[in-house]
N, C-alpha and C positions, 0 to 999 in steps of 0.2 A: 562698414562692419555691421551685420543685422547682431541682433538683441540677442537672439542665444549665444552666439560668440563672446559677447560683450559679458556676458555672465559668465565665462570660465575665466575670466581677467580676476581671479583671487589673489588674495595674498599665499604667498606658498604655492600657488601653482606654476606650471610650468608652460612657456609663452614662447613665442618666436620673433626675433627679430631679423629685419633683412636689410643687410647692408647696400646702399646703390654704389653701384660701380665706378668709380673716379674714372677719365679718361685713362689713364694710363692699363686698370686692370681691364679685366675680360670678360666680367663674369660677376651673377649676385651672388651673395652668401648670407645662408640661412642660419642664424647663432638663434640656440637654443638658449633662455637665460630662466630665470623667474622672479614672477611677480613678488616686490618687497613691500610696497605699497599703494593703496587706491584710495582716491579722493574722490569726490564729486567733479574736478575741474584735472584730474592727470591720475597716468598710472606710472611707479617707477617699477625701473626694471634692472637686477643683477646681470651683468653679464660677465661669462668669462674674463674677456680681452679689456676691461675697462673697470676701472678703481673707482670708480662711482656710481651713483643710480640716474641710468636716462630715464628721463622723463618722457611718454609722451601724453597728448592734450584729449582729453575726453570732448565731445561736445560737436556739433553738425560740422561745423567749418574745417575740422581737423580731420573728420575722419572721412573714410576712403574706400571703395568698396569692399574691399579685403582686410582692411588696417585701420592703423592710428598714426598720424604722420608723428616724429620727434620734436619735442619742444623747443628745443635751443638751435636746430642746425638745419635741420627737417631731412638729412639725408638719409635717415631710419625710418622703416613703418613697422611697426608695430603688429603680430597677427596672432590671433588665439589659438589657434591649429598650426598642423605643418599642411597639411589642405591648402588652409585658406593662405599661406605662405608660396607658396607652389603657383597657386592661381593668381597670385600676385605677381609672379614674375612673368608669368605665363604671360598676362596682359600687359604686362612692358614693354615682353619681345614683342606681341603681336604691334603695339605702338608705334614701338620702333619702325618694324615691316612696313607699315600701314605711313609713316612718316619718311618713309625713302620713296613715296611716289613719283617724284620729278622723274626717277630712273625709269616709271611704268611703261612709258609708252617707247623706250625700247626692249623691253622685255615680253609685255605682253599683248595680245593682239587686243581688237575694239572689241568682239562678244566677251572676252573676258573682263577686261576696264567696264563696259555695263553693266554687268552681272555683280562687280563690286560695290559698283556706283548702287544698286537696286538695293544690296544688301546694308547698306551705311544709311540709308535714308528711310528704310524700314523704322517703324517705333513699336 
């Protein structure tokens, strides 16, 4: 999460959480809750569907390009925007894709597999 995101984490503001999908479901979901309170070491957060405030962890190790992982469970992140919400799943799916390669080399021909190989090992 870069530093101007990390500055709309106020209290009274309003923040997004994204559920990871259990195997059974299909799909993330974006809950909108808001920030109740911020620490130097967590931010809590209201949400609709939950009678308590999640936590999640401020600090290098917790956070994520897009987020803040959750303190107790870690199956929430946390994001300042619905943007940065969005581009967080976005790079899930893509994860995902990119983690079914066993399946590549019946799918896709050798200049393609190259051309991905090129682009992965780019910095």
């Amino acid at each position: 999460m870069n530093k101007e995101n990390k500055k709309l984490l106020k209290k009274g503001q309003t923040a997004y959480v994204i559920n990871h999908p259990v195997p059974t479901e299909t799909g993330y979901e974006i809950i909108e809750g808001e920030v109740i309170t911020k620490s130097r070491k967590y931010v809590g957060m209201k949400l609709p569907s939950v009678s308590y405030a999640v936590k999640f962890l401020l600090g290098e190790d917790n956070e994520l390009e897009f987020g803040l992982r959750e303190k107790d469970y870690g199956l929430r992140v946390l994001c300042a925007t619905r943007n940065e919400a969005e581009q967080y799943i976005l790079k899930q799916q893509v994860c995902t894709k990119i983690n079914s390669i066993k399946m590549f080399p019946y799918i896709y021909t050798l200049n393609q597999l190259q051309r991905i190989l090129e682009i992965l090992e780019e910095d």
